[in-house]
C-alpha positions as CSV (number, residue, x, y, z in Angstrom):
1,X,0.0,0.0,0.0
2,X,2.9,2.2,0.8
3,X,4.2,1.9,-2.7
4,X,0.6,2.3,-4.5
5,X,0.4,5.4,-2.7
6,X,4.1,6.8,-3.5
7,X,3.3,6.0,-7.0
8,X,0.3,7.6,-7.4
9,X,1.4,11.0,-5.7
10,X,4.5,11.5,-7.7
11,X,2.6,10.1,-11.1
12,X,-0.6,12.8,-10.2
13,X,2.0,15.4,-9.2
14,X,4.0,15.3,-12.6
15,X,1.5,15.5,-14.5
16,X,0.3,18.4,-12.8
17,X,2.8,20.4,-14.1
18,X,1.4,23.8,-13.3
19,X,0.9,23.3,-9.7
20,X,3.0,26.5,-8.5
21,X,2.2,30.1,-10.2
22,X,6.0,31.4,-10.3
23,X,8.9,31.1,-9.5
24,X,9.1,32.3,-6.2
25,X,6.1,30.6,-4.8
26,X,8.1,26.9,-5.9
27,X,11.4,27.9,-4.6
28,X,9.6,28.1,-0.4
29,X,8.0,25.0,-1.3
30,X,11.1,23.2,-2.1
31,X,13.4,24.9,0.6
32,X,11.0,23.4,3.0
33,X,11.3,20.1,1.4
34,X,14.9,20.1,1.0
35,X,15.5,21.0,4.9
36,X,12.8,18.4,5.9
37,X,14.8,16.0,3.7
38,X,18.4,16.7,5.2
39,X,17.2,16.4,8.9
40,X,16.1,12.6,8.0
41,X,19.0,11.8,5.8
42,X,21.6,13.5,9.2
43,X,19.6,11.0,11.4
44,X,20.1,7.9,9.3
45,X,23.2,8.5,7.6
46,X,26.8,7.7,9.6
47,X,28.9,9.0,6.9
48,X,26.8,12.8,6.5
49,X,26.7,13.0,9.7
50,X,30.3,13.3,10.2
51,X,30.6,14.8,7.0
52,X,28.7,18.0,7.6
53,X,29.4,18.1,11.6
54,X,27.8,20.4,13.1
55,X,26.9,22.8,10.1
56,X,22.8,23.4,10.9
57,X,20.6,21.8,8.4
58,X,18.5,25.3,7.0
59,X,22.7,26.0,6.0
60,X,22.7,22.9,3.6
61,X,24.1,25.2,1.3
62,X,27.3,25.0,2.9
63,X,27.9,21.1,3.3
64,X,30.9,20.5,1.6
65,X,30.3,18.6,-1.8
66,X,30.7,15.0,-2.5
67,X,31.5,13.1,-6.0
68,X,31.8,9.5,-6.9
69,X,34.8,8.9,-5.5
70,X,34.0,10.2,-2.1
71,X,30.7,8.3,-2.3
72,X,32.3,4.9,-3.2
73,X,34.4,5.5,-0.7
74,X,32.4,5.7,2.3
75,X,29.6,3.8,0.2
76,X,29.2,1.3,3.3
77,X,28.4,4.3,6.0
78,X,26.7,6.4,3.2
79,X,23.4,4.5,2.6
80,X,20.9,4.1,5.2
81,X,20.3,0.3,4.0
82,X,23.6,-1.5,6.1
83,X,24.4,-2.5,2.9
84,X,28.4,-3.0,2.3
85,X,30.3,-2.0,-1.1
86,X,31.3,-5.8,-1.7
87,X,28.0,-6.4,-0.9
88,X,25.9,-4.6,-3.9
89,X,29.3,-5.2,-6.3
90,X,28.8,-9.1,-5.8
91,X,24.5,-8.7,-6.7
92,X,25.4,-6.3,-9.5
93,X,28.1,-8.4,-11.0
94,X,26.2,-11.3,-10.7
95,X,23.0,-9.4,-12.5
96,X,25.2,-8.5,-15.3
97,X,27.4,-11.9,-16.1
98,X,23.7,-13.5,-16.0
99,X,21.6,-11.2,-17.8
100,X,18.8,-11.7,-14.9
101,X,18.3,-8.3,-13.7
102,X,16.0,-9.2,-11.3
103,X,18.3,-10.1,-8.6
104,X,18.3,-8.0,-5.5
105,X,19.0,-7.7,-1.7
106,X,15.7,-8.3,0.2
107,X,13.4,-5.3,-1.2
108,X,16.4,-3.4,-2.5
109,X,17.4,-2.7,-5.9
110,X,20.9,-2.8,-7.1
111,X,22.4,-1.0,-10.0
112,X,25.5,-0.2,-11.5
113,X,26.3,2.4,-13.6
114,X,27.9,2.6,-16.8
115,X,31.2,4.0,-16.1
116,X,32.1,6.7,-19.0
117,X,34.4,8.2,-16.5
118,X,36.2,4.9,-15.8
119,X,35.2,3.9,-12.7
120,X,31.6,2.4,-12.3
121,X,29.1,3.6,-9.4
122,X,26.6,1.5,-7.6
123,X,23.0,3.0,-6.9
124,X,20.6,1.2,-4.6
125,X,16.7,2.0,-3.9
126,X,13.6,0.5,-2.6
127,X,10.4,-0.4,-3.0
128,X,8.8,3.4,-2.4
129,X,11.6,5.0,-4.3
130,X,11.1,2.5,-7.0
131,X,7.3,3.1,-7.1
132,X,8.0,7.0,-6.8
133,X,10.3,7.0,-9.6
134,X,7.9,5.1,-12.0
135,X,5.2,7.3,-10.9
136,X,7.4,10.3,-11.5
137,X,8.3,9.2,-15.0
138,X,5.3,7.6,-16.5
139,X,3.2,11.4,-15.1
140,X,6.1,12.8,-16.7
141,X,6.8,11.3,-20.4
142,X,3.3,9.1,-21.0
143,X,2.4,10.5,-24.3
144,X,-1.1,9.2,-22.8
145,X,-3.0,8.4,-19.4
146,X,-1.8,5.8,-18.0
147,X,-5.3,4.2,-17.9
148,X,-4.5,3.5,-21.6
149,X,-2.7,0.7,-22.9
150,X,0.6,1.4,-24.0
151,X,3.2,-0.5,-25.2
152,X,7.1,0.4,-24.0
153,X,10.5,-0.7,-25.8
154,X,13.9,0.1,-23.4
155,X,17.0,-0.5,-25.0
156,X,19.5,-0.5,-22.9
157,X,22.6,-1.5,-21.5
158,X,21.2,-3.5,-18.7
159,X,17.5,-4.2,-17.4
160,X,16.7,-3.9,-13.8
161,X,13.7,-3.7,-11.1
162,X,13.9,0.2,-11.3
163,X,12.9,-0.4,-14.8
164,X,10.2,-2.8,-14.6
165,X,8.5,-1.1,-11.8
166,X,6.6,0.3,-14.9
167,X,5.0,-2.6,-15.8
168,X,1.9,-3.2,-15.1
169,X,-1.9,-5.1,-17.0
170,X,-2.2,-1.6,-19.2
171,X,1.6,-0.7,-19.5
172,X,3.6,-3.4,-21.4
173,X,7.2,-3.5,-21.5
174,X,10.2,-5.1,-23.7
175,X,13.2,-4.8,-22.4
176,X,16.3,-5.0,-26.0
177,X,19.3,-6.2,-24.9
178,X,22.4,-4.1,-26.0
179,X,24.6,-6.9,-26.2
180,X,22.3,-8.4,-28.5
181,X,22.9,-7.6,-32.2
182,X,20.3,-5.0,-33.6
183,X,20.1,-7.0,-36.7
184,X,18.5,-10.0,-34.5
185,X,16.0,-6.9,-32.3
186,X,14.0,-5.8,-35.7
187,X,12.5,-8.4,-35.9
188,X,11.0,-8.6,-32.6
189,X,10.5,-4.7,-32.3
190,X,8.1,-4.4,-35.4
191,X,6.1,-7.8,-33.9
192,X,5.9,-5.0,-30.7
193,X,4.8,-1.9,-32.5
194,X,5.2,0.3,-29.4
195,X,3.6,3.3,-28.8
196,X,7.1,4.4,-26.8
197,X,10.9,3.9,-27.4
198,X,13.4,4.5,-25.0
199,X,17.0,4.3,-26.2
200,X,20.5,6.0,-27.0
201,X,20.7,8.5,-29.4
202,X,23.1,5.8,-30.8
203,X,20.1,3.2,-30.9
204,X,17.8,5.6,-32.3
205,X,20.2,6.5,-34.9
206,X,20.6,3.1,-36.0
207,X,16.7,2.5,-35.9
208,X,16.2,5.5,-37.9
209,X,18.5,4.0,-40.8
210,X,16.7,0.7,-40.6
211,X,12.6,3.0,-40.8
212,X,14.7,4.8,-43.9
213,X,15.9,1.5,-45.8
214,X,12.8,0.0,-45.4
215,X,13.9,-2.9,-42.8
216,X,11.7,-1.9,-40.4
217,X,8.0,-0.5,-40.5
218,X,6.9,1.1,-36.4
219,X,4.9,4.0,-35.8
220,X,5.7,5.3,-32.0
221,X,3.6,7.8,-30.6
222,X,6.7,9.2,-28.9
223,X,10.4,8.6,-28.7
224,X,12.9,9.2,-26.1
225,X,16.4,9.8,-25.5
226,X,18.7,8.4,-23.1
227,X,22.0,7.7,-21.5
228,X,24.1,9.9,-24.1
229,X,24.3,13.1,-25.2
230,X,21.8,13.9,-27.6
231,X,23.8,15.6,-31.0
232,X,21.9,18.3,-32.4
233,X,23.1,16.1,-36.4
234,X,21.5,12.7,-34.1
235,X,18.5,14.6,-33.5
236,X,17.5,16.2,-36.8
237,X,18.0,12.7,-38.2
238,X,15.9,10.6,-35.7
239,X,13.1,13.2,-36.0
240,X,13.0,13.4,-39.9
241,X,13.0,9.3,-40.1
242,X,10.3,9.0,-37.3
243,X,8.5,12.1,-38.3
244,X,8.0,13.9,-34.5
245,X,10.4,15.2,-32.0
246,X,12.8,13.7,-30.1
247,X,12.1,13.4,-26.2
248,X,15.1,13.7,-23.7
249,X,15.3,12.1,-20.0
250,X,18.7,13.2,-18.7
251,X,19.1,10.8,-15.7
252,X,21.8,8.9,-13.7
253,X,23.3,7.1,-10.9
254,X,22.6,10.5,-9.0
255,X,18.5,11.1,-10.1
256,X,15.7,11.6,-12.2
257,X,17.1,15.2,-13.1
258,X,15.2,16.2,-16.1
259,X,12.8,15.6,-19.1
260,X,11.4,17.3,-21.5
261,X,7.9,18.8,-21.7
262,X,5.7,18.7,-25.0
263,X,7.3,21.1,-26.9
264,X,10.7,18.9,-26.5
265,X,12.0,21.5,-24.5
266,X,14.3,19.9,-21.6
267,X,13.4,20.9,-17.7
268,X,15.5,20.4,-14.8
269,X,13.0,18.6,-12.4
270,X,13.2,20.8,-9.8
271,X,10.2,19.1,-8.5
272,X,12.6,16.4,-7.5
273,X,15.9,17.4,-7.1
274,X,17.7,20.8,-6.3
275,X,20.4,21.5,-9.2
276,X,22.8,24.3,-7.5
277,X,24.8,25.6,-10.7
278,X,28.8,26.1,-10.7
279,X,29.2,28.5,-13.1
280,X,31.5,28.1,-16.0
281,X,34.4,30.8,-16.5
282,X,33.7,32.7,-19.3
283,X,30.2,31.4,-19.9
284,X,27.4,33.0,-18.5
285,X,24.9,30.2,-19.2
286,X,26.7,27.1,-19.2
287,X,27.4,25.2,-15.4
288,X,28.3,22.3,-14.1
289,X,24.9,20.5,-11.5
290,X,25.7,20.0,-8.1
291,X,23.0,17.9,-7.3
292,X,20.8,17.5,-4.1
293,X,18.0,14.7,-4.1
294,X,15.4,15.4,-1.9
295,X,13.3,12.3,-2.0
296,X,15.7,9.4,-1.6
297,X,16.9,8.4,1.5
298,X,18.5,4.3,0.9
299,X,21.5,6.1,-0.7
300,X,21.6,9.7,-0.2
301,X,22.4,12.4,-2.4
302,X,23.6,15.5,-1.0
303,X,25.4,18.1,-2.9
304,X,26.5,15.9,-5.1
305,X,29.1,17.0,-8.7
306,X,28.3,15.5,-11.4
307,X,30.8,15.9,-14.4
308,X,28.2,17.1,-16.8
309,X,28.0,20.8,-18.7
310,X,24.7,21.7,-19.4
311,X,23.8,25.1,-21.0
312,X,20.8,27.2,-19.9
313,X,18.3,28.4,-22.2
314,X,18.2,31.7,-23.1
315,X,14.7,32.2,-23.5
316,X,11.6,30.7,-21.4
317,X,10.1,28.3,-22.3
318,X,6.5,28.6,-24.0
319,X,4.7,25.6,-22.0
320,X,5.2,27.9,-18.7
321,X,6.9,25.7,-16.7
322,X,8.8,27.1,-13.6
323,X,11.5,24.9,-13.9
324,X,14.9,25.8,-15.3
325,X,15.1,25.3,-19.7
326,X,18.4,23.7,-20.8
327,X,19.3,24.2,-23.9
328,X,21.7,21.9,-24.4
329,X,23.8,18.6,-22.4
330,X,27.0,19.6,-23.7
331,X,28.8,16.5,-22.7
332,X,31.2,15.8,-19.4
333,X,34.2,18.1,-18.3
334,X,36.6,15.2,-18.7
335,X,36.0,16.0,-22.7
336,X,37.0,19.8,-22.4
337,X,39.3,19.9,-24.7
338,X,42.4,22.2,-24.2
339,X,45.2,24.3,-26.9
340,X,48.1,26.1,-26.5
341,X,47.7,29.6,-27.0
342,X,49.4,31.5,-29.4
343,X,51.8,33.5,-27.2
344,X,54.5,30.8,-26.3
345,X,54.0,32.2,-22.0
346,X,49.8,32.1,-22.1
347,X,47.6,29.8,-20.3
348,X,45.8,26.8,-21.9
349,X,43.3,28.0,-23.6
350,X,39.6,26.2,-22.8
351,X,37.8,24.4,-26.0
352,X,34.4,23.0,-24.8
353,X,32.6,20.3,-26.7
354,X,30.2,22.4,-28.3
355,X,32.3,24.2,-29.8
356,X,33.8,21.5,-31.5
357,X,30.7,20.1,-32.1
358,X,29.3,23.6,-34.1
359,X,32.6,23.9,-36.2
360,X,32.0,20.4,-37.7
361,X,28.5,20.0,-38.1
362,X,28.4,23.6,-39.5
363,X,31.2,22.8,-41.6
364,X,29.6,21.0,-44.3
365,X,25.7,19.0,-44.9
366,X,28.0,15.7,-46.2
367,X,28.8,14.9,-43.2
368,X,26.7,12.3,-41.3
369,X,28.3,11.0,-38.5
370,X,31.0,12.3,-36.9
371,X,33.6,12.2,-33.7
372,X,36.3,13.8,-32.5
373,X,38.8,12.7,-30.4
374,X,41.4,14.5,-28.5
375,X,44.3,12.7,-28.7
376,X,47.4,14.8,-27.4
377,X,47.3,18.5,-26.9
378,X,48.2,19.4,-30.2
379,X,46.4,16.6,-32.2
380,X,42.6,15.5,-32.9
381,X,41.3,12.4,-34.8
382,X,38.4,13.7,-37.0
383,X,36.3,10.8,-37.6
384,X,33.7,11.2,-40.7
385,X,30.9,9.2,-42.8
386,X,30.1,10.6,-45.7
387,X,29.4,9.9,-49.4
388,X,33.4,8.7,-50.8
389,X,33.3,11.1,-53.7
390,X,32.4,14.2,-50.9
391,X,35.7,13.5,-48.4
392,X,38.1,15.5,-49.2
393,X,36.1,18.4,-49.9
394,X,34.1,18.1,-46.9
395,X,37.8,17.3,-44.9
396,X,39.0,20.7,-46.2
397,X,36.1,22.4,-45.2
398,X,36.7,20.9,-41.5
399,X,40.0,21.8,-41.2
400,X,38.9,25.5,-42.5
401,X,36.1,25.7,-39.6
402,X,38.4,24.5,-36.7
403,X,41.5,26.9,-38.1
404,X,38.1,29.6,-37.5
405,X,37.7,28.3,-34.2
406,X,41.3,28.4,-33.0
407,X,42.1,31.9,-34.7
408,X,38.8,33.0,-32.4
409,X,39.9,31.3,-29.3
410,X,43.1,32.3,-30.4
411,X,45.0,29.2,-29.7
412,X,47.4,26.8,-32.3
413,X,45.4,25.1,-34.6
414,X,46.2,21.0,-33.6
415,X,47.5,18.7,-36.3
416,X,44.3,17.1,-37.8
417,X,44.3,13.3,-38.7
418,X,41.3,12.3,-40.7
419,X,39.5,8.4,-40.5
420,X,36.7,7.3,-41.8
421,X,33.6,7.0,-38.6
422,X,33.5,4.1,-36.4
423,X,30.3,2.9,-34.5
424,X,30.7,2.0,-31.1
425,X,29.4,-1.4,-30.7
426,X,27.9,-3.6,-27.9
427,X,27.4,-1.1,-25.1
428,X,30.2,1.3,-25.2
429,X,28.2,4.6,-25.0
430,X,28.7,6.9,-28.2
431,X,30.7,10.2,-27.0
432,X,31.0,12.8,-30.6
433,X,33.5,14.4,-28.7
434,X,36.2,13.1,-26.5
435,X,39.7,13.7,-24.8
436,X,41.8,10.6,-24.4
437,X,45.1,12.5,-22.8
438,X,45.9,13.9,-19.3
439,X,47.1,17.4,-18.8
């Protein structure tokens, strides 16, 4: 009953999404929330407990932050579940060399996450912040009431409870292995017709070719993105080959931070999670979340850094929404790239991803798929798909956009090596742009 209940309020509360007439009138509603939240999580947790000392709860704002190392570290102390690191590693492990995703400790769920950064991060939740989460999403991307029959298709790295707490008689889900070849999926996914697919822009790329050449026939009422960064060349193709927009849920290990609303405009949920922004230097709109969940309490997060950039909108959004408008995910700080200036005594000079992105998706309509990789500080692989007979004019017309971008940013323009694109397979996560060296 407990669960019903938690599912229902969060699935009635997102879909109420114009609960709170400004701005100001949400922000005292959460604050309360939020400072309700970190008294409970002070009680139960060891670690945060020693962490903030004796810093008062209504000045949360000044808890010192935490990342995913600091979390792994005191993982054991940190969640409120006496659940022990070796613990969830050996039921996560275990999920993952067997493919049955249903394995869990008692009522909690284990997940791990995907590790783009190179270390992997554990997650754990129960039963009422399962059902909250399914009620959150379903009131918040359901193209339809949920008293309709609908028909879901994840693909995805790996399955798990969180996942199929969505199921239910009228909601019916198919969970598509990643390590399964798509080749063998198409098949089964236009037996499915489902109204909803939920998959990698890299998925949904690939799905898109298959709609195009005619090897697969699906009409979705409404398709989402997940897990990577959404590429504004991924995005105009997906929605020309499915004929609708392109939804976003930006989640992870840390939360259910954002999704967008009908006019594919992504929101922060702010309904569910405080996002404090560290602001970028030299870019007014773009920061890195420090994230504060104020409805889970198994594993805690509490001013928590992501390594994400995200970039506000500039304008509001027209479906009045209080809740921040991002532009765009830029990708994670560890794919900053970086130059050497032109003066032989200046600093390093700062070249974010979407820069690179703009200079070579503006640089030419041949191109169709694209990454860049950093590879030393004065070297990029350029990675392109393109018709044969259009690759050396479109490679000249790259290298004259990035010479643009380095004479603006006024740094050396890196030695360019050119290669023909490369999927990633299996379930390495597509990144268009990448740094593979340490300063």
């Amino acid at each position: 009953m407990r669960n019903t209940i938690a599912f229902i309020q969060h699935y009635l509360n997102a879909r109420r999404r114009g609960r709170w007439s400004d701005r100001s009138s949400f922000e005292r509603w959460r604050e309360k929330r939020v400072v309700r939240h970190l008294a409970l999580v002070r009680k139960h947790s060891a670690f945060y407990r020693d962490w903030w000392g004796t810093i008062p709860v209504s000045q949360w704002r000044t808890f010192p932050l935490i990342d995913k190392t600091v979390m792994m570290e005191h993982f054991d102390r940190l969640n409120t579940a006496g659940i022990t690191k070796a613990q969830a590693f050996a039921i996560a492990n275990a999920a993952e060399g067997s493919r049955n995703f249903k394995l869990a400790l008692g009522e909690i769920t284990v997940g791990l996450s995907s590790g783009t950064s190179g270390n992997r991060g554990l997650f754990l939740v129960d039963g009422r912040e399962r059902a909250s989460w399914a009620g959150a999403v379903l009131g918040k991307m359901l193209p339809g009431s949920i008293l309709s029959r609908t028909s879901i298709a994840f693909f995805l790295r790996a399955n798990s409870n969180l996942y199929e707490s969505v199921r239910s008689k009228r909601l019916s889900f198919v969970f598509y292995d990643l390590l399964v070849p798509m080749a063998d999926q198409l098949d089964s996914l236009e037996s499915q017709q489902p109204d909803v697919i939920v998959a990698p822009p890299s998925v949904l790329r690939r799905l898109s070719e298959a709609i195009r050449s005619g090897k697969l026939d699906i009409r979705p009422r409404r398709v989402i993105s997940v897990a990577e960064v959404l590429d504004p060349l991924d995005r105009d193709y997906i929605e020309r080959a499915f004929g609708q927009l392109v939804h976003q849920i930006y989640q992870c290990t840390e939360g259910f931070l954002g999704c967008t609303c009908s006019y594919g405009t992504l929101h922060l949920n702010e309904d569910l999670v405080y996002i404090e922004k560290e602001n970028v230097p030299g870019r007014s709109k773009t920061f890195v979340p420090i994230v504060t969940d104020f409805s889970r309490t198994t594993q805690p997060i509490v001013r928590y850094r992501l390594n994400d950039l995200l970039t506000e909108s500039e304008r509001p959004c027209p479906c009045g929404s209080p809740f921040t408008a991002i532009e765009r995910i830029e990708g994670r700080c560890d794919d900053i790239f970086f130059a050497a200036g032109n003066d032989s005594d200046s600093e390093l000079v700062t070249v974010y991803p979407d820069f690179v992105t703009r200079a070579i998706i503006g640089s030419s309509d041949a191109i169709q798929q694209y990454r860049v990789v950093q590879t030393a500080l004065d070297k990029w692989t350029v990675e392109l798909e393109m018709l044969e007979e259009q690759r050396s004019w479109a490679e000249e017309r790259v290298r004259l956009s990035i010479a643009a971008l380095c004479e603006r940013l006024r740094c050396r323009m890196p030695e360019l090596e050119f290669a023909d694109y490369g999927s990633p397979s299996g379930v390495t996560k597509l990144r268009r742009v990448e740094r593979r060296f340490q300063l």
